[in-house]
VOBA-1610 file (N, C-alpha, C; in pm, whole numbers, padded with zeros to 5 digits, always signed):
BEGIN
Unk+03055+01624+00336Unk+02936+01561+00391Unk+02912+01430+00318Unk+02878+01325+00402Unk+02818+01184+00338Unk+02717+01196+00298Unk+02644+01166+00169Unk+02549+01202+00115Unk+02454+01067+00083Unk+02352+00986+00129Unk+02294+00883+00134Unk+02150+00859+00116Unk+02094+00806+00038Unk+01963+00799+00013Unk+01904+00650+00109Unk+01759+00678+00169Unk+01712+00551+00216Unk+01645+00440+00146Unk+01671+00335+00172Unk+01623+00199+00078Unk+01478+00175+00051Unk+01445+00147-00079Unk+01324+00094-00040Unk+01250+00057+00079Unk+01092+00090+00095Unk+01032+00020+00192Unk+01043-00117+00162Unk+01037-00211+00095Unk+01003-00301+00098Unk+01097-00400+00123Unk+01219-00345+00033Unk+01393-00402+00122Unk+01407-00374+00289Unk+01365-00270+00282Unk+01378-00276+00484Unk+01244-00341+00512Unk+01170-00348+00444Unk+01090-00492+00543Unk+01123-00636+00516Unk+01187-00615+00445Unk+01231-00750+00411Unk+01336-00811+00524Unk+01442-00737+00511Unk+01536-00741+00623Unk+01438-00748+00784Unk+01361-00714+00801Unk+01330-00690+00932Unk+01238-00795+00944Unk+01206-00859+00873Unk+01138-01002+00826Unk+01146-01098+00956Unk+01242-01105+00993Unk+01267-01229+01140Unk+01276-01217+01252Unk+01226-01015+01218Unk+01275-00939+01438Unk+01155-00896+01470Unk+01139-00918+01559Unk+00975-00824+01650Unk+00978-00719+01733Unk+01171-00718+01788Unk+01209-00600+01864Unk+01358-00512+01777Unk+01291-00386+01762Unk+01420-00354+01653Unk+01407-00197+01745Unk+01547-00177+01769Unk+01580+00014+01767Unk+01582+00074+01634Unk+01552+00146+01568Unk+01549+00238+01478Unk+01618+00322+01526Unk+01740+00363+01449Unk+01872+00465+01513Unk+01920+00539+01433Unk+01907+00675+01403Unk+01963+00782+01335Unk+02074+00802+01394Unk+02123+00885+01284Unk+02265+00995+01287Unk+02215+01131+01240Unk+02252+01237+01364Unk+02234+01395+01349Unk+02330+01480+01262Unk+02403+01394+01215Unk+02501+01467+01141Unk+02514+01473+00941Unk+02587+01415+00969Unk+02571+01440+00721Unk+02439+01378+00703Unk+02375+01220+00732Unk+02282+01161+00664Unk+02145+01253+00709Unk+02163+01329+00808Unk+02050+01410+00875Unk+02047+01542+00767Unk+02127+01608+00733Unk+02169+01722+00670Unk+02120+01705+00516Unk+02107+01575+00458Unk+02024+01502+00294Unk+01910+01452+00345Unk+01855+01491+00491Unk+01722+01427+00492Unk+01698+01301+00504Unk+01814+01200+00517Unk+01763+01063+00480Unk+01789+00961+00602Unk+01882+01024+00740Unk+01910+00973+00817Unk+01869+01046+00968Unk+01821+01162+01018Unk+01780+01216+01126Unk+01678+01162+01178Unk+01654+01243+01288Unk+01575+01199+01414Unk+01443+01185+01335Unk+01378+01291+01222Unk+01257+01321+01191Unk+01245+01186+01068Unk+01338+01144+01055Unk+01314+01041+00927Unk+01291+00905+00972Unk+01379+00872+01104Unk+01335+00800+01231Unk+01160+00770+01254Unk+01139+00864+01264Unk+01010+00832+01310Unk+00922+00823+01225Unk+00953+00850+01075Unk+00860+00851+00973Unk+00863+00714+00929Unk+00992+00667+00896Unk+01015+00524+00856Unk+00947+00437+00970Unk+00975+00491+01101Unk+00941+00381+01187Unk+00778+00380+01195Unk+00685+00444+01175Unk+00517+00490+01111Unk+00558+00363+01047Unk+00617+00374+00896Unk+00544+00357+00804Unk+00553+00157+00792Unk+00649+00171+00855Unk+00699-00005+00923Unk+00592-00066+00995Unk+00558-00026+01135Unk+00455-00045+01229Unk+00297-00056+01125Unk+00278+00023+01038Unk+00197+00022+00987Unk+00174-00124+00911Unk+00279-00154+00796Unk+00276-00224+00718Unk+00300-00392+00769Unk+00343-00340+00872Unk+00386-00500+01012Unk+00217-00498+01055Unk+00159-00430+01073Unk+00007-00439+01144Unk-00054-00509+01056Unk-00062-00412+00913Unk-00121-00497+00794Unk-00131-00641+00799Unk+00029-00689+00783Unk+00045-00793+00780Unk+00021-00923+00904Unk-00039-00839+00991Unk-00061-00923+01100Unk+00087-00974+01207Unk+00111-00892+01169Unk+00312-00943+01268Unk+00359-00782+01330Unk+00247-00763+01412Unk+00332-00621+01492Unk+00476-00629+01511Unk+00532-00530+01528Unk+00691-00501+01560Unk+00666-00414+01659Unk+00744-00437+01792Unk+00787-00334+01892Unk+00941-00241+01823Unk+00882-00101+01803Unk+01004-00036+01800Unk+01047+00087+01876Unk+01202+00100+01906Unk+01225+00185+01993Unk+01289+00281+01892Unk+01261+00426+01892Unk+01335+00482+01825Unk+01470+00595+01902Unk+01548+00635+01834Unk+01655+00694+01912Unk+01712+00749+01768Unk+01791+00874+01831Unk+01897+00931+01689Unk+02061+00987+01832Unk+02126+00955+01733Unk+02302+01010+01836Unk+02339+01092+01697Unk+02412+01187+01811Unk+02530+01326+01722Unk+02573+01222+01611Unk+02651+01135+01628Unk+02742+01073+01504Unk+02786+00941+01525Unk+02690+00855+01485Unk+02720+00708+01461Unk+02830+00672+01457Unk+02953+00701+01391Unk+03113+00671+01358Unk+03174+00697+01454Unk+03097+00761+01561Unk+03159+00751+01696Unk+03130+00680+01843Unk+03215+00604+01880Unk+03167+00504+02005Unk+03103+00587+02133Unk+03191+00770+02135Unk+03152+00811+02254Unk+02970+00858+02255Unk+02954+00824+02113Unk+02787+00884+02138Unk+02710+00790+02071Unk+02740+00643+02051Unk+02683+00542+02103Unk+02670+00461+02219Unk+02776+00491+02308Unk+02741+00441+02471Unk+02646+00430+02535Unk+02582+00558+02532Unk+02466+00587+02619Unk+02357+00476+02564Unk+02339+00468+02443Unk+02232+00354+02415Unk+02298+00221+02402Unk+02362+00199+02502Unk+02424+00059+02462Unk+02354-00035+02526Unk+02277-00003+02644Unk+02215-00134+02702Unk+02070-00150+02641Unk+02051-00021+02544Unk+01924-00039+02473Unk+01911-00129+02355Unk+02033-00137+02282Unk+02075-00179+02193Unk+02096-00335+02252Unk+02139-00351+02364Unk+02207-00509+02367Unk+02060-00570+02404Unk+01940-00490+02443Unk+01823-00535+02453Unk+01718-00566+02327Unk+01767-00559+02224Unk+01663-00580+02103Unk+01735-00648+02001Unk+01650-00708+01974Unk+01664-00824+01820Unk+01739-00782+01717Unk+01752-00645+01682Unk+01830-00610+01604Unk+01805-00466+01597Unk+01914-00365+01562Unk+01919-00259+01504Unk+01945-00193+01368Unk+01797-00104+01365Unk+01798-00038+01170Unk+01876+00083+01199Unk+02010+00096+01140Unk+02110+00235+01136Unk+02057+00283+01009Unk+02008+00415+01065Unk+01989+00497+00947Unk+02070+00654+00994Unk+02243+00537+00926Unk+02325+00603+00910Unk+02407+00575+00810Unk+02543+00608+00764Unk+02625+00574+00644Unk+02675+00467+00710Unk+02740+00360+00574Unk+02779+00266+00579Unk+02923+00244+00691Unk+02908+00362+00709Unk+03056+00411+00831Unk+02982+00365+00985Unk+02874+00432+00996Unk+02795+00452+01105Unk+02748+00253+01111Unk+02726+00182+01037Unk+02655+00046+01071Unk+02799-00013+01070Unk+02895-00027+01018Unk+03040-00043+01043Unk+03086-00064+01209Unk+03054+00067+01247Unk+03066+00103+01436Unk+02996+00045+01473Unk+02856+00043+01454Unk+02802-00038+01552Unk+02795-00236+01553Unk+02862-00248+01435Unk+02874-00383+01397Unk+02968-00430+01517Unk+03095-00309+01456Unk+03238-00371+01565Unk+03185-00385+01734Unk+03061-00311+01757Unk+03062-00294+01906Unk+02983-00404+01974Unk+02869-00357+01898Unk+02752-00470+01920Unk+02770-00631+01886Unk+02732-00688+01974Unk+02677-00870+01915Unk+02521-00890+01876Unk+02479-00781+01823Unk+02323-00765+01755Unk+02368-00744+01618Unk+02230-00813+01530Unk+02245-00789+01397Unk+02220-00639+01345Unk+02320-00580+01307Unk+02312-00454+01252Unk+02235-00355+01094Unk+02130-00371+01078Unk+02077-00349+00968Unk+02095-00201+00875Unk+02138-00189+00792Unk+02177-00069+00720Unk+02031-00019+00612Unk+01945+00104+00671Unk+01799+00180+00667Unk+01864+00232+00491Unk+01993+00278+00496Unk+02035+00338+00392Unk+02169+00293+00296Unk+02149+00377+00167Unk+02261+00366+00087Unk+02333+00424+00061Unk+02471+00417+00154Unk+02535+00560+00145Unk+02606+00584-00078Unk+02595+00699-00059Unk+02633+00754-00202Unk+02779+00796-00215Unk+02801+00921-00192Unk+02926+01000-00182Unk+02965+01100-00053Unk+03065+01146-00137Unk+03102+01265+00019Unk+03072+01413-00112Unk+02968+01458-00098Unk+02901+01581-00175Unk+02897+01726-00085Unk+02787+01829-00198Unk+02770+01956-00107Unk+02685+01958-00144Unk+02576+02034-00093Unk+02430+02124-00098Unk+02451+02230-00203Unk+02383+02180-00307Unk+02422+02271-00440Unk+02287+02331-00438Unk+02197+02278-00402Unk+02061+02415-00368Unk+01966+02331-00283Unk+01887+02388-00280Unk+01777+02332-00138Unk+01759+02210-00205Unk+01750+02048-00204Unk+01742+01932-00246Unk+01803+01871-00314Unk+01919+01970-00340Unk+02031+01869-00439Unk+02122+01868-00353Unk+02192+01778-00362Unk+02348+01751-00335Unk+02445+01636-00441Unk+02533+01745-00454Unk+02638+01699-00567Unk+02758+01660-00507Unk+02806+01554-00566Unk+02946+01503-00549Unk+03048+01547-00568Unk+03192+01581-00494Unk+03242+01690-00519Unk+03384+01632-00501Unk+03379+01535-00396Unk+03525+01491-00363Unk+03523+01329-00381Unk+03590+01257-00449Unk+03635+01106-00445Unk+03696+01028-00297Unk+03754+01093-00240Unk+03823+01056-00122Unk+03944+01014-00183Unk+03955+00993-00197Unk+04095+00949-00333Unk+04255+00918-00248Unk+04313+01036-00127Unk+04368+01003-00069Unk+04483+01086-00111Unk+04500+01163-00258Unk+04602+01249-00312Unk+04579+01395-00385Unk+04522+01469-00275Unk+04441+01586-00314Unk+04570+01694-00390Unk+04509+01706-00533Unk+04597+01834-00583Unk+04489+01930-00644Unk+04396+01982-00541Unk+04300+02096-00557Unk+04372+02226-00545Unk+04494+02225-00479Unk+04580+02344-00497Unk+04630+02390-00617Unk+04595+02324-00720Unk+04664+02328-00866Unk+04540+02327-00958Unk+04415+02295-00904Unk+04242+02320-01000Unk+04209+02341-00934Unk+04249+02472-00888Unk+04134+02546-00833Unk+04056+02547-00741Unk+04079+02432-00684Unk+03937+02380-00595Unk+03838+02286-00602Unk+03886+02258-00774Unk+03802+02175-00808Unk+03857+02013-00865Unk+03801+01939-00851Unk+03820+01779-00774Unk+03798+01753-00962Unk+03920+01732-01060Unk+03911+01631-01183Unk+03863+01484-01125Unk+03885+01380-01020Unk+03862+01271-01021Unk+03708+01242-00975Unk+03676+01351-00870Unk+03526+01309-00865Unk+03482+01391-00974Unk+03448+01499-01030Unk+03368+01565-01127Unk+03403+01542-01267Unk+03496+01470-01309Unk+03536+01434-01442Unk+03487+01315-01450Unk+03402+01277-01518Unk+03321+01150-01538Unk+03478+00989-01604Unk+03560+01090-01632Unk+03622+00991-01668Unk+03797+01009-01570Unk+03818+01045-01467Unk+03892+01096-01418Unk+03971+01136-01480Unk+03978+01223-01544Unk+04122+01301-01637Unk+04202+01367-01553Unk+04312+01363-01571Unk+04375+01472-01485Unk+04467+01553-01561Unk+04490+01577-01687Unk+04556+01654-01791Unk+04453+01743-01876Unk+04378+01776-01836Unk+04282+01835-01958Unk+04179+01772-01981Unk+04066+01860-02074Unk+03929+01770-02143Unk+03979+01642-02232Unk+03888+01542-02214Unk+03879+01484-02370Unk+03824+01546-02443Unk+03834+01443-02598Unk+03753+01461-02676Unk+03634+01512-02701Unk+03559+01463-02605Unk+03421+01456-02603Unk+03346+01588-02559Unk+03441+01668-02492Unk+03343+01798-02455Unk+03273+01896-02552Unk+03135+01946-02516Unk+03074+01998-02607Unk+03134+02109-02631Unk+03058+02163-02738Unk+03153+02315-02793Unk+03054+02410-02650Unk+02947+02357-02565Unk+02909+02496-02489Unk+02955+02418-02314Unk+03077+02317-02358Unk+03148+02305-02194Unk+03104+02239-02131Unk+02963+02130-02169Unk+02937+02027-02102Unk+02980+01912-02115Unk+02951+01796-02089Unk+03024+01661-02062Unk+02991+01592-02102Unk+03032+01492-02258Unk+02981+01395-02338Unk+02899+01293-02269Unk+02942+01248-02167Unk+02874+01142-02059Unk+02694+01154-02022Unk+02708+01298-01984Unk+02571+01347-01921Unk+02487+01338-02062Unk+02382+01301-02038Unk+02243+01347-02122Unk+02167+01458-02102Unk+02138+01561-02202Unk+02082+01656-02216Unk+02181+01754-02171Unk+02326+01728-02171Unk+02435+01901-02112Unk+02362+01903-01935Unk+02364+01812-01883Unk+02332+01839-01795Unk+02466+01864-01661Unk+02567+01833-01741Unk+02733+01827-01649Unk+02808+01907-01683Unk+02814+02035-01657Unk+02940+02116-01679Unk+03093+02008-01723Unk+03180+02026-01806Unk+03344+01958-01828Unk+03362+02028-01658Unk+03412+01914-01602Unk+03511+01953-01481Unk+03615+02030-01577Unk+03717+01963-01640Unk+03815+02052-01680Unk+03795+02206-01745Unk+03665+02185-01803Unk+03645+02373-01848Unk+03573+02436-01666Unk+03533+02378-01584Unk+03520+02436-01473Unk+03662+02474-01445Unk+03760+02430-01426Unk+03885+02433-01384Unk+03944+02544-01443Unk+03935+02533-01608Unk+04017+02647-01675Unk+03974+02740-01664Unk+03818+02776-01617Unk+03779+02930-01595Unk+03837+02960-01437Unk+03812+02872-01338Unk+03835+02903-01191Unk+03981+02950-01205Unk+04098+02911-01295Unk+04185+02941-01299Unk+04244+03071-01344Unk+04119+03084-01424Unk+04151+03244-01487Unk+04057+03347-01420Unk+04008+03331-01277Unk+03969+03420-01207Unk+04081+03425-01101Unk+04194+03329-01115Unk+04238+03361-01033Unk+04388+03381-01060Unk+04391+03426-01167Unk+04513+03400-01247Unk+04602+03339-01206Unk+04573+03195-01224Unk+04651+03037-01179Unk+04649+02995-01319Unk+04664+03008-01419Unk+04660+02929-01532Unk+04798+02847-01578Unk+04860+02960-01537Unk+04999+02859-01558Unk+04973+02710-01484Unk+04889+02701-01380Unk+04860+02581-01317Unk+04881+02463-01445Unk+04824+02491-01541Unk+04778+02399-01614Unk+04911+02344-01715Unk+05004+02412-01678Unk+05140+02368-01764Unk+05201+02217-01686Unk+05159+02248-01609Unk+05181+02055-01503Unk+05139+02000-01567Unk+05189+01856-01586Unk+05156+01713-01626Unk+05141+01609-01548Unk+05066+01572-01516Unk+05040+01472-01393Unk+05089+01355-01474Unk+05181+01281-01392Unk+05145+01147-01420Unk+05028+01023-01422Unk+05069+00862-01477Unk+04937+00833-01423Unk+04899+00837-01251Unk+04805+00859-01249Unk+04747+00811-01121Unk+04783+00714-00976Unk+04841+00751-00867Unk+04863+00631-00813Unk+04775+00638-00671Unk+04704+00527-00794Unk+04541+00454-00678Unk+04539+00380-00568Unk+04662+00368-00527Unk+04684+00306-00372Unk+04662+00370-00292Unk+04625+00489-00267Unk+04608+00569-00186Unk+04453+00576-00164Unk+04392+00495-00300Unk+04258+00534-00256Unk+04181+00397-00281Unk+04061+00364-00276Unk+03998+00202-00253Unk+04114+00133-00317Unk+04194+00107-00388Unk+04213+00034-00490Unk+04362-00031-00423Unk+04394+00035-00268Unk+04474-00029-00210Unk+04431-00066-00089Unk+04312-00121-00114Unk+04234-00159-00001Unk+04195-00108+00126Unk+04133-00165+00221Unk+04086-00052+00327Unk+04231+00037+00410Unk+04144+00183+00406Unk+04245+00245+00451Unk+04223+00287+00607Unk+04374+00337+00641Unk+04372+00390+00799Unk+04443+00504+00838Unk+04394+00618+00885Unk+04505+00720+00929Unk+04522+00690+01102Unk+04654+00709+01120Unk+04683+00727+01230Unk+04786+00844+01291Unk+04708+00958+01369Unk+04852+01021+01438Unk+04893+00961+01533Unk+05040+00953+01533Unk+05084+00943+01646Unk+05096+00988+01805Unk+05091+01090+01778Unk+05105+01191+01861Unk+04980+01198+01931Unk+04848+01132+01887Unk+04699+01138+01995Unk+04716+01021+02026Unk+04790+00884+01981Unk+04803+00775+02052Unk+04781+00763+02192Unk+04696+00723+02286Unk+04734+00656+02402Unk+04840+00575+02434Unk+04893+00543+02531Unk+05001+00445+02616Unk+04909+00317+02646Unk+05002+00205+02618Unk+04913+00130+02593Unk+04793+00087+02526
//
């Protein structure tokens, strides 16, 4: 799941500074699921805008709308002539979701939020980071568990130095981070995978992930003709 917090009020009024007709546009999917991008956050942000535009003596007409999943063209269509009708659109969706509608639209595309990570629902209001995207998954060998996103320093051979004697993570303040790698060495010994840990990874090869610039999958095989 994309995990994204929404911007300041005062940065999204800022941005909205030069439009009088704006769609306000959610996504029902991950940014809806952290609360920060659905239909119901839609209409709260869009309150609290109208409000502060009144204040200021500069009403805003806004239309609000939310689609299944922004990152997809087939369920932005339907609002497309709504969209080519207003001054600009606030996506309060991930930086994926204002991406799509950038490529589609010739309207200025405004981003409501900041996308974070790709996380999980670790209890009712948290969500933790879990996967890097990285591009070279060897969770088959820890367990399940991700050294490059949860290791503050991506290790992939073991703890450093720095781990406490009760398994938390020199980085965090107050023991507030379990060691990914002592997460790993117990998951391993519930599952008696420990030999896992006799591997030696080499260094790292980060082309696979931001660091070889934007990436693309393609199957072949769903290709269209032409």
């Amino acid at each position: 799941m994309i995990v994204a917090d929404q911007k300041p009020i005062e940065e999204i009024l800022q941005m909205l500074e030069p439009y009088r007709k704006v769609l306000f546009l959610g996504c029902q999917t991950c940014v809806a699921v952290c609360m920060a991008g659905g239909e119901k956050e839609v209409g709260l942000l869009a309150a609290a805008v109208r409000l502060a535009r009144k204040h200021q003596g500069r009403p805003i007409e806004i239309v609000e709308g939310a689609v299944k999943r922004q990152c997809d063209d087939e369920f932005n269509e339907p609002w497309a002539k709504t969209i080519e009708q207003q001054e600009a659109v606030l996506s309060l969706a991930c930086g994926v979701g204002v991406n799509k509608l950038s490529e589609r639209f010739d309207v200025p595309i405004l981003p409501a939020l900041n996308t974070k990570f790709f996380g999980e629902v670790e209890r009712q209001g948290v969500w933790a980071e879990v996967c890097a995207g990285c591009g070279n998954c060897i969770l088959h060998l820890t367990g399940g568990i991700c050294p490059i996103a949860r290791c503050a320093k991506n290790l992939l051979n073991g703890p450093c130095g720095g781990v406490r004697a009760d398994g938390t993570c020199e980085v965090a303040q107050n023991g507030s981070r379990p060691c990914a790698w002592v997460m790993i060495y117990e998951r391993l010994g519930k599952l008696n995978q420990r030999q896992n840990l006799e591997n030696i990874f080499g260094a790292k090869d980060w082309s696979s992930d931001r660091h070889g610039g934007p990436r693309k999958r393609i199957r072949e095989d769903m290709l269209l003709e032409g």
